[in-house]
C-alpha positions as CSV (number, residue, x, y, z in Angstrom):
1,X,-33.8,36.9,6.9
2,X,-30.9,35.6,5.2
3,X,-30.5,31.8,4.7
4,X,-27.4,30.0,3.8
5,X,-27.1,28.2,0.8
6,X,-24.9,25.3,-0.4
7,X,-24.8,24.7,-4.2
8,X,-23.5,20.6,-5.0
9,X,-21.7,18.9,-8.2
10,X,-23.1,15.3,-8.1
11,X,-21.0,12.7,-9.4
12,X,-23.4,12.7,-12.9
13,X,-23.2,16.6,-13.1
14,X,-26.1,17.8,-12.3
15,X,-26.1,20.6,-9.4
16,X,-27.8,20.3,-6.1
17,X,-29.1,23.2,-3.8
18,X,-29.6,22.7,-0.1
19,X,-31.1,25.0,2.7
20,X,-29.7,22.8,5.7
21,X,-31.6,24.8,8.2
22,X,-34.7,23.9,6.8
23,X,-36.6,20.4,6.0
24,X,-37.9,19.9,2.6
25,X,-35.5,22.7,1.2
26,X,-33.3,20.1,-0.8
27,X,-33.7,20.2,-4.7
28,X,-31.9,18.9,-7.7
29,X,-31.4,20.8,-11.1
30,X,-29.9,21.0,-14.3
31,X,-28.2,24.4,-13.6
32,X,-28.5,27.2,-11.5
33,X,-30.7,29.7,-13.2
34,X,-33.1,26.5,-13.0
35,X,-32.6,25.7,-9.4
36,X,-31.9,28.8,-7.6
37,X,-35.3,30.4,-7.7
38,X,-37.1,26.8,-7.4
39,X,-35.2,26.8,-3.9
40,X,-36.3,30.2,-3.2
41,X,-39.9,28.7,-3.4
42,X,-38.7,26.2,-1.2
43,X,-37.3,27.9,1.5
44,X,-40.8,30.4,1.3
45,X,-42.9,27.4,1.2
46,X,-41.0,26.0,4.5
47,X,-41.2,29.1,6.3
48,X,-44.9,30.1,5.3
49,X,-45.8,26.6,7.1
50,X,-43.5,27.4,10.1
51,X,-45.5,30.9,10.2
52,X,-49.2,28.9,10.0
53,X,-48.0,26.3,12.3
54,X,-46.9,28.2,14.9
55,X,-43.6,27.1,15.2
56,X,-40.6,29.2,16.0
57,X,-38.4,30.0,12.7
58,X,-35.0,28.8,12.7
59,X,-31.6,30.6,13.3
60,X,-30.2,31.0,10.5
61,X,-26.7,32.5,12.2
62,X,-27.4,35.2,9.5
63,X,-26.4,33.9,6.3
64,X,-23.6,31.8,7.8
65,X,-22.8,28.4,6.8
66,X,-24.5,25.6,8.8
67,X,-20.6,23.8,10.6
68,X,-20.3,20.7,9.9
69,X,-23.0,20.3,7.0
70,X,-22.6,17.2,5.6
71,X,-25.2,16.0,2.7
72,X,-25.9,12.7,1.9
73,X,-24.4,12.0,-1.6
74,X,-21.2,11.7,-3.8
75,X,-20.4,15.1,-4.9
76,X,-17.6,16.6,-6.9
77,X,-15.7,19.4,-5.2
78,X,-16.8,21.2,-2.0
79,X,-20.2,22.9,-1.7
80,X,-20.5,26.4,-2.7
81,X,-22.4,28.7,-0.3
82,X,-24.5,31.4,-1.2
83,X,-27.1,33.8,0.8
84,X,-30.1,33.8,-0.1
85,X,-32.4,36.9,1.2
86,X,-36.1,36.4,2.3
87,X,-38.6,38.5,3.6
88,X,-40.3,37.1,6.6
89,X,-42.8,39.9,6.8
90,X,-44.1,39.6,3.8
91,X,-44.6,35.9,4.6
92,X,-45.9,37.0,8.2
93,X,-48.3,39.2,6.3
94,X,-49.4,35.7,4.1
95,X,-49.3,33.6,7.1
96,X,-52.0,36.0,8.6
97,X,-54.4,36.0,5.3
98,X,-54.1,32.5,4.9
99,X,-54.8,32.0,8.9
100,X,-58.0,34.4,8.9
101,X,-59.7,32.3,6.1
């Protein structure tokens, strides 16, 4: 599943990395190497609770920028998107361990 990105300047410099299709998937960083894979954790974390929840997993429109994202915040510039790639069925596969417990 691929999940659109967008990568933020604030207004002191520091970078911001949102998943708008999913809550708690918004994270702040010093630069990217830092952030990117934090994110990734993120986005897993989200969808592993989806998964144990029950609850359908979004649409991500395949890697395609949400229209009309607008984050809260000053930022410098125009967000950068970037795809990142995650493996629902290895998080189906977790889901099902961590449900059978």
């Amino acid at each position: 599943m691929l999940f659109a990105v967008a990568l933020l300047k604030t207004a002191d410099g520091s970078l911001r990395a949102v998943a708008p299709d999913l809550a708690n998937c918004d994270l702040a960083g010093a630069t990217e190497q830092e952030l990117l894979p934090k994110l990734r954790l993120a986005i897993e974390g989200e969808l592993t609770r989806l998964l144990l929840a029950g609850h359908a997993l979004p649409d991500t429109r395949n890697g395609e920028p949400a229209q009309g994202f607008s984050p809260a915040g000053t930022f410098q510039g125009p967000a950068r998107w970037l795809t990142i790639h995650i493996n629902i069925g290895h998080l189906q596969a977790l889901a099902r361990h961590q449900a059978g417990r």
